[in-house]
C-alpha positions in Angstrom: 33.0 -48.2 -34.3 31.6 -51.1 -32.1 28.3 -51.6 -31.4 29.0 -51.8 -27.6 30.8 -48.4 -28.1 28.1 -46.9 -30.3 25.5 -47.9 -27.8 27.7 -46.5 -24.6 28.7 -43.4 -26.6 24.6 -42.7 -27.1 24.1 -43.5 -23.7 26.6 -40.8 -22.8 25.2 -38.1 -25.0 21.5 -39.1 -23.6 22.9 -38.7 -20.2 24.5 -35.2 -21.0 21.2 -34.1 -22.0 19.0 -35.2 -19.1 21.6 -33.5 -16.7 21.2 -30.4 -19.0 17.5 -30.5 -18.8 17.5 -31.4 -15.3 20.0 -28.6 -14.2 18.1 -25.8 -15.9 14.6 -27.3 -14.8 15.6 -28.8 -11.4 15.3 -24.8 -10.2 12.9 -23.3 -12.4 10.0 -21.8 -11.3 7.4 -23.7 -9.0 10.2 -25.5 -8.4 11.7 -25.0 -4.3 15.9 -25.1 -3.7 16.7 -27.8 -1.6 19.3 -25.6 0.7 19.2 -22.2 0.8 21.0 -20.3 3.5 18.4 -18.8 5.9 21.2 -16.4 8.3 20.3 -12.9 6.6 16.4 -13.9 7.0 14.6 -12.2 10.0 11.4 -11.4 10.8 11.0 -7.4 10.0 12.4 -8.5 6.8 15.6 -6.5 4.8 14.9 -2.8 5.2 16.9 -2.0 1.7 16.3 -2.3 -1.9 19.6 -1.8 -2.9 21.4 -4.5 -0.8 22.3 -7.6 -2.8 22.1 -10.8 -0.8 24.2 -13.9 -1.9 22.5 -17.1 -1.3 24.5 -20.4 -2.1 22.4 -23.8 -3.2 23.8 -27.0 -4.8 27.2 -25.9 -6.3 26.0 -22.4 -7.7 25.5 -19.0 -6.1 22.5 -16.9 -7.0 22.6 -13.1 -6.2 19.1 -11.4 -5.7 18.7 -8.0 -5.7 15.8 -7.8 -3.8 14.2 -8.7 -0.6 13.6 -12.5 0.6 10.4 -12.2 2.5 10.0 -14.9 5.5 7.3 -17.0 5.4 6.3 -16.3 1.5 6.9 -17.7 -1.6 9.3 -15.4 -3.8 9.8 -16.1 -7.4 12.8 -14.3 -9.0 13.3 -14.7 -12.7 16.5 -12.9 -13.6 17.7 -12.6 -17.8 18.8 -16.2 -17.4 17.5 -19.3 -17.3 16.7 -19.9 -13.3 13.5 -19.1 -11.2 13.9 -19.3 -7.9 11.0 -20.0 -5.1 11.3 -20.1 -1.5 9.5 -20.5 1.6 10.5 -20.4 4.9 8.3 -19.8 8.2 9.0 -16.8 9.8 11.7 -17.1 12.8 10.4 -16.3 16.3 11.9 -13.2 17.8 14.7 -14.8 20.6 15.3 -11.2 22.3 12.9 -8.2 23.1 14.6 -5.8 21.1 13.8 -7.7 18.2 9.6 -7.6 19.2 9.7 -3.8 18.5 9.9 -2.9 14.7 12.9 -0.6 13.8 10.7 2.5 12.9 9.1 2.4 16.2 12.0 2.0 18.1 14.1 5.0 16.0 10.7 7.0 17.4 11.5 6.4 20.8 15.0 7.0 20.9 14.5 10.6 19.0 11.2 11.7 21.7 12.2 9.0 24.9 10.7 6.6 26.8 8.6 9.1 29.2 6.2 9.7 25.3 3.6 8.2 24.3 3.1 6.2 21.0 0.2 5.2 19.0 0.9 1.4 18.6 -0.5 -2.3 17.1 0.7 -5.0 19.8 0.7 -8.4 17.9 0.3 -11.2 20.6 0.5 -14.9 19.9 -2.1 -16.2 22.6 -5.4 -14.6 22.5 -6.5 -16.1 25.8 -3.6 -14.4 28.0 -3.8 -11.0 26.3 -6.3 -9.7 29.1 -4.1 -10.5 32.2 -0.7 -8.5 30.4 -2.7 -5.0 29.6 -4.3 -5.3 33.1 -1.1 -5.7 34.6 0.5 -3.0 32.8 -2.7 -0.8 32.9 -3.6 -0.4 29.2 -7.0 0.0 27.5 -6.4 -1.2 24.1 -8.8 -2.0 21.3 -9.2 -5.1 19.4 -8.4 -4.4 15.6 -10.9 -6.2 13.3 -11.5 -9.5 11.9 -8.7 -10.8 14.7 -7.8 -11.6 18.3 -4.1 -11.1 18.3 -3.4 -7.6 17.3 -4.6 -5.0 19.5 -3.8 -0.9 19.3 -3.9 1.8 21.3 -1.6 4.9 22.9 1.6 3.5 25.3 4.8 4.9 26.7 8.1 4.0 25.4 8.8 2.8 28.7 6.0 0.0 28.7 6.6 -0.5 25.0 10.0 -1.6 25.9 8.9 -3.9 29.2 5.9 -5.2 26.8 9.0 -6.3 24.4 9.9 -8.5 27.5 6.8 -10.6 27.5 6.4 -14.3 26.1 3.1 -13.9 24.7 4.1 -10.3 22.5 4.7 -11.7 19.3 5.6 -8.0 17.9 5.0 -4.1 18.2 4.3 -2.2 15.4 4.2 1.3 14.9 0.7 3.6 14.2 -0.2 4.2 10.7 1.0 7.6 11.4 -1.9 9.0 8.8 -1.2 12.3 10.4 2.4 12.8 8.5 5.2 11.9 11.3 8.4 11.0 9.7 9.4 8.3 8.9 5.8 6.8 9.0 4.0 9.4 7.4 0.7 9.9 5.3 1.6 11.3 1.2 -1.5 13.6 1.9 -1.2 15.9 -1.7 -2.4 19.2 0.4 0.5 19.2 2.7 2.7 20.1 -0.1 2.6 23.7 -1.8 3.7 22.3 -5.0 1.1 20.0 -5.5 -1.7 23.2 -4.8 -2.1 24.6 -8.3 -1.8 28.1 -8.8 -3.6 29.0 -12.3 -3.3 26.4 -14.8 -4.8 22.9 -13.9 -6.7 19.9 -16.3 -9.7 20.2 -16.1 -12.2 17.1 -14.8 -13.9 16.8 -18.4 -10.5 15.8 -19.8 -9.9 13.0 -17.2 -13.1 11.3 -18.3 -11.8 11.8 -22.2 -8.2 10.5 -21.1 -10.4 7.8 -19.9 -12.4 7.1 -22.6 -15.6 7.1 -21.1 -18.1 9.8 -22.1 -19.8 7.4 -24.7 -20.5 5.0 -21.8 -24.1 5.0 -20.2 -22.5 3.6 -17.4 -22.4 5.9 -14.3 -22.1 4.2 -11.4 -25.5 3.5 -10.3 -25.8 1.1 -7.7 -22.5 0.7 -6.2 -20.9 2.3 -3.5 -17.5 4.1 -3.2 -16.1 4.7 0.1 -13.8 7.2 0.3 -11.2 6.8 3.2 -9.7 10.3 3.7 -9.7 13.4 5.7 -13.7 13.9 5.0 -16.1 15.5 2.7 -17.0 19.0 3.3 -20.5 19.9 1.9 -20.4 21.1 -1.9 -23.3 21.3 -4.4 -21.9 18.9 -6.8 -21.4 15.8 -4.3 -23.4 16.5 -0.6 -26.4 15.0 -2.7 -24.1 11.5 -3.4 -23.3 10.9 0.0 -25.2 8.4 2.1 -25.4 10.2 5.2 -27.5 7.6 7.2 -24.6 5.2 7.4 -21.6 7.0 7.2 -19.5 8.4 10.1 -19.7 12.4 9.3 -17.5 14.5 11.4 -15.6 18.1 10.7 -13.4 17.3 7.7 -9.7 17.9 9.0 -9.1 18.6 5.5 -9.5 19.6 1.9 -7.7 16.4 0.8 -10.7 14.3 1.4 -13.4 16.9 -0.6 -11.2 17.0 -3.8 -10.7 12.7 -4.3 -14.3 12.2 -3.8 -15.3 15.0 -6.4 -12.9 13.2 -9.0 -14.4 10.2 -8.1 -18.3 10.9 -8.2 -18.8 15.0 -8.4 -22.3 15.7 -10.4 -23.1 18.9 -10.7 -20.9 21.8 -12.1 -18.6 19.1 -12.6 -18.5 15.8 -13.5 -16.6 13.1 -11.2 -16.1 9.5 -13.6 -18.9 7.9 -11.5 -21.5 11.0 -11.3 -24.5 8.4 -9.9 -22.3 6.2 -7.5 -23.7 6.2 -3.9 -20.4 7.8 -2.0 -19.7 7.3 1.5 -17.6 9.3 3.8 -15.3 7.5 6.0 -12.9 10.4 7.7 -10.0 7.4 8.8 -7.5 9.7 8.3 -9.3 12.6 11.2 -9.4 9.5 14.1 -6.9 9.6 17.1 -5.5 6.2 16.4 -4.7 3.3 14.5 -7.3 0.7 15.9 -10.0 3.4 15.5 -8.6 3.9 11.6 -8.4 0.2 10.9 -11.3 -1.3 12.6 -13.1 2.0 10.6 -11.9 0.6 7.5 -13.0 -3.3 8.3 -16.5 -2.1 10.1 -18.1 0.8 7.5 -16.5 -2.0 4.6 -18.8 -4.3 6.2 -21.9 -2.2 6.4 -21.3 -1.5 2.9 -21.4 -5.3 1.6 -24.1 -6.2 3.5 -26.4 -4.0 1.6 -25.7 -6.7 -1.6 -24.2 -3.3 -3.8 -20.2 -3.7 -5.5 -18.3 -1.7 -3.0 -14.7 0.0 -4.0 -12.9 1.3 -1.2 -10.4 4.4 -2.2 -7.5 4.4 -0.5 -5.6 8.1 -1.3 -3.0 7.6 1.2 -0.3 5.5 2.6 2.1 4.6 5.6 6.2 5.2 5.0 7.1 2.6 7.5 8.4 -0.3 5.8 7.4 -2.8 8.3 3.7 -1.9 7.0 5.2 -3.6 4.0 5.0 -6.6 5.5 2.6 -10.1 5.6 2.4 -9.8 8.8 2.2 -6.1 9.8 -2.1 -4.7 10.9 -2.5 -3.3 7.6 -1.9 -6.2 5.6 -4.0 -8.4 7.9 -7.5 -5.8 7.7 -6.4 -5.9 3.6 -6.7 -9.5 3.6 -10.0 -9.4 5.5 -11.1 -6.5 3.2 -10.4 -8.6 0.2 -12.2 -11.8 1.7 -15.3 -9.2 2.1 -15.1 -8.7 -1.7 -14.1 -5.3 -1.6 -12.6 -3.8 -4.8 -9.8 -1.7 -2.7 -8.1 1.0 -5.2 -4.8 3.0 -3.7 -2.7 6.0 -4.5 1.2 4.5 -5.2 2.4 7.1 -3.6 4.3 10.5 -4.5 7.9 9.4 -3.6 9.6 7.7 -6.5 11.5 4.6 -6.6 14.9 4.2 -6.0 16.8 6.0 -7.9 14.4 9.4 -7.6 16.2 12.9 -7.1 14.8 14.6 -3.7 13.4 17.9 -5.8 11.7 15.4 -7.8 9.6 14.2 -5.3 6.9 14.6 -2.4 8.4 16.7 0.5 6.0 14.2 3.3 8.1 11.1 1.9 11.2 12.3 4.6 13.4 10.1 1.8 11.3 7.1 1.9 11.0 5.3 -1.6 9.2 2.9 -3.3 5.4 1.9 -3.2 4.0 2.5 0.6 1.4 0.1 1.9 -1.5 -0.6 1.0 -0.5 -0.2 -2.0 2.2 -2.0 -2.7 -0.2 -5.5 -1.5 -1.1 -7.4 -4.4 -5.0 -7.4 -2.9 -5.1 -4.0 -4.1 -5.1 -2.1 -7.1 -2.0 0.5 -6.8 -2.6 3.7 -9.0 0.3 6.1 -10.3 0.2 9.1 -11.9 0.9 10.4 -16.0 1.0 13.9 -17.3 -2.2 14.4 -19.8 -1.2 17.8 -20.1 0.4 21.0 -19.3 3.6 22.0 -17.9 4.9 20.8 -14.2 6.0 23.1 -11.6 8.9 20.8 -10.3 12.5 21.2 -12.0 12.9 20.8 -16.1 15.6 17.8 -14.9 12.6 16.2 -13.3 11.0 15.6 -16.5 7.2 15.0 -16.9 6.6 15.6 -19.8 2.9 15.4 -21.8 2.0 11.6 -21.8 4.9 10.3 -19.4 4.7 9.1 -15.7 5.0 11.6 -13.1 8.3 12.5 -12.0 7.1 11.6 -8.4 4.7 8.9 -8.7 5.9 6.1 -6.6 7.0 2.3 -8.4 8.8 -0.6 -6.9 9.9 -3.4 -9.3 9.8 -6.3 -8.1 7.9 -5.3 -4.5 8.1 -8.1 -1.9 6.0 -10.0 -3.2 7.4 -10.2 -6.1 5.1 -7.9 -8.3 5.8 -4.8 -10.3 3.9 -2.0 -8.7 2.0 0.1 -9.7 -0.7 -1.6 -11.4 -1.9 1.0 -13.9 -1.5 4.9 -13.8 -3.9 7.9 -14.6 -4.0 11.5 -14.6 -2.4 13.2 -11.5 0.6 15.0 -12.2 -0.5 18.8 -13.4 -3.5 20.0 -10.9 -6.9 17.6 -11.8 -9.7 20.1 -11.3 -12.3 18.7 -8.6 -13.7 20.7 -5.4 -12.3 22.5 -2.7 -14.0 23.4 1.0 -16.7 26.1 0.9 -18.1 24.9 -2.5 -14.9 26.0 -4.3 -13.5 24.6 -7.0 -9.4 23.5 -6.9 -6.3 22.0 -8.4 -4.6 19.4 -6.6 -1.6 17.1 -8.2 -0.4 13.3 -7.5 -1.3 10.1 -7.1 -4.1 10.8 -4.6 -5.5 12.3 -7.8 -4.9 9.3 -9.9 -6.8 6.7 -7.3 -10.0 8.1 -7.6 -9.8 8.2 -11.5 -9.4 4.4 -11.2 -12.2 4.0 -8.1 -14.7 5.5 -10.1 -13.9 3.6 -13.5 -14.3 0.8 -11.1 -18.1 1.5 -10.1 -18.4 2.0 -13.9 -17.1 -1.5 -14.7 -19.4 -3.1 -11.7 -22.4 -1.7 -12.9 -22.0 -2.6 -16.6 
């Protein structure tokens, strides 16, 4: 062989290689595609998990079975070799229909126009917000920690002519905490399966499950808030609760009584943080969604100031997938939570993921699936539910089995943000023992059960 040959024949095997190396690392992950086709991208976002969207870049095609969130990075990493990672700023809405999120608007064509609605307006000029509710006659409340989204109750008829305004970025739906489909609260005592009749695990065995009964840890010094339906008085937690700073109203409720006693109960029973100060914040018992978020963001703040760790339980969740979202109130007051150094803990839910049989799951999830907000936002620590013990009352096909994940216990994987959810599990699916209304003493099953487990090892971990 030549020289001249040798030299171009290395110089074409060197070539080879770099365009190997740079095809397989041109994509990977940090890296951002050059052109990626932005026509199935809107604003509310891809409603489905199951759809697979086709996007094309260079001279390949990459199918993701998943969402494509506007405006955030998304990093896919598939059994081969490419990551993708995307940005793209979210597109303003060109028409009015397109302001109102597609829950809100299902609502309104089910009840009418002449009802109604408990909603989040989203504006995009602070300064011109006063002269549109005066004109239309509103009374709406600012939600916490910003200027642009404001809640309150309004017809469909001025939803739809508020749709019409320049400065209404987007209307959201309510939290809908009180358990209207689709956007509906997994509160565990609205279901009769997850009451238990007879058998249940007792408390003593979550802390074993746990592993804590050798620590000396127990929670002195921080506080838990526990967002809910409210604490009725008991003997083994009325002494825990701060009552000079926190918002005490008729519970509307058991729910509320039986997470905080997992949580913190001392007396009879042991919760996993028996010395935790516990405040009761009844969100779930207000009229509307401004009152329950500005709650959350105000009694957080009164908490922090005091210079004490504060976890925040959160034992329920809103089914509309537009909460999902970046941009939606809930992950804007969980972003201001977090920036307030609040450890916030959440139930995952009781509806499954995708592929979950409906007698397998909670009968509030009205067929919703997946992780609901807040718990599916990477801020916050999503809990799901395992089987210490005992036998299930849902089907034998359902499984749950000792030392498997509840049947119903809500995952998503990847979430939108490109996370597997939820983050850990504990005990939740047989009835956890913990306290009932008139100083009783009850079963109650699912995740709402888990979170509390997790919000009280958190106090433990913040004291030590």
């Amino acid at each position: 062989m030549k020289e001249a040959d040798k030299w171009y024949l290395i110089f074409l095997v060197c070539w080879a290689i770099g365009f190997t190396i740079l095809l397989f690392t041109s994509v990977g992950c940090g890296e951002t595609i050059l052109s990626l086709s932005k026509s199935k991208l809107s604003f509310w976002g891809d409603a489905s998990l199951t759809n697979i969207t086709t996007y094309q870049y260079t001279a390949e095609s990459v199918q993701l079975d998943s969402r494509l969130l506007p405006g955030m990075h998304y990093r896919w990493i598939p059994d081969t070799r490419i990551c993708v990672e995307v940005e793209f700023p979210p597109p303003r809405p060109s028409k009015p229909a397109e302001k109102i999120a597609p829950s809100l608007k299902k609502m309104i064509s089910e009840f009418g126009v002449s009802k109604r609605y408990d909603v989040i307006i989203q504006y995009y000029d602070p300064a011109r917000i006063e002269e549109i509710e005066r004109r239309y006659g509103l009374v709406l409340r600012s939600i916490s920690c910003s200027q642009r989204y404001r809640g309150g109750w309004v017809s469909g008829d001025q939803i739809m002519q508020l749709a019409k305004e320049e400065n209404v970025r987007a209307i959201w739906p309510g939290l809908q905490l009180t358990g209207w489909p689709p956007s509906g609260v997994f509160i565990d005592a609205l279901d009769p399966w997850t009451k238990t009749v007879g058998e249940h695990i007792a408390l003593a065995k979550v802390r074993e499950a746990l592993g804590i009964d050798q620590l000396k840890e127990t929670g002195r010094g921080v506080i838990i808030i526990i967002s809910d339906t409210g604490i009725a008085d008991h003997p083994d937690i009325t002494a825990r609760i701060n009552k000079a700073v926190t918002i005490r109203m008729d519970p509307c409720g058991g729910h509320g009584t039986h997470v905080a006693g997992i949580a913190a109960a001392n007396g009879k029973i042991r919760g996993i943080a028996p010395e935790a100060e516990v405040w009761d914040l009844p969100i779930i018992c207000y009229n509307s969604s401004a009152e329950q978020l500005n709650a959350l963001v105000e009694v957080s703040a009164a908490a922090t100031a005091l210079g004490k760790p504060v976890v925040l339980n959160m034992s329920w969740g809103a089914l509309a997938e537009e909460m999902k979202l970046p941009e939606s109130p809930l992950a804007h007051v969980v972003r201001c939570l977090d920036e307030m150094d609040v450890v916030m803990v959440a139930a995952s839910g009781n509806c499954g993921g995708w592929n979950s049989r409906d007698e397998c799951v909670s009968k509030t999830c009205f067929g919703f699936r997946g992780v609901a907000a807040p718990a599916v936002f990477p801020e916050v620590i999503s809990v799901g539910a395992y089987n210490i013990g005992g036998k299930s009352s849902l089907p034998e096909i359902c499984g749950n089995m000792v030392g498997t994940i509840c049947s119903f216990s809500s995952w998503e994987n990847p979430t939108i943000y490109g996370e597997s959810k939820p983050d850990m599990d504990a005990p939740g699916c047989l009835g956890i023992e913990s306290l009932g209304p008139g100083g009783e003493y009850l079963g109650m099953s699912g995740t709402s059960q888990a979170a509390p487990a997790i919000s009280g090892l958190a106090a433990l971990l913040l004291e030590a």
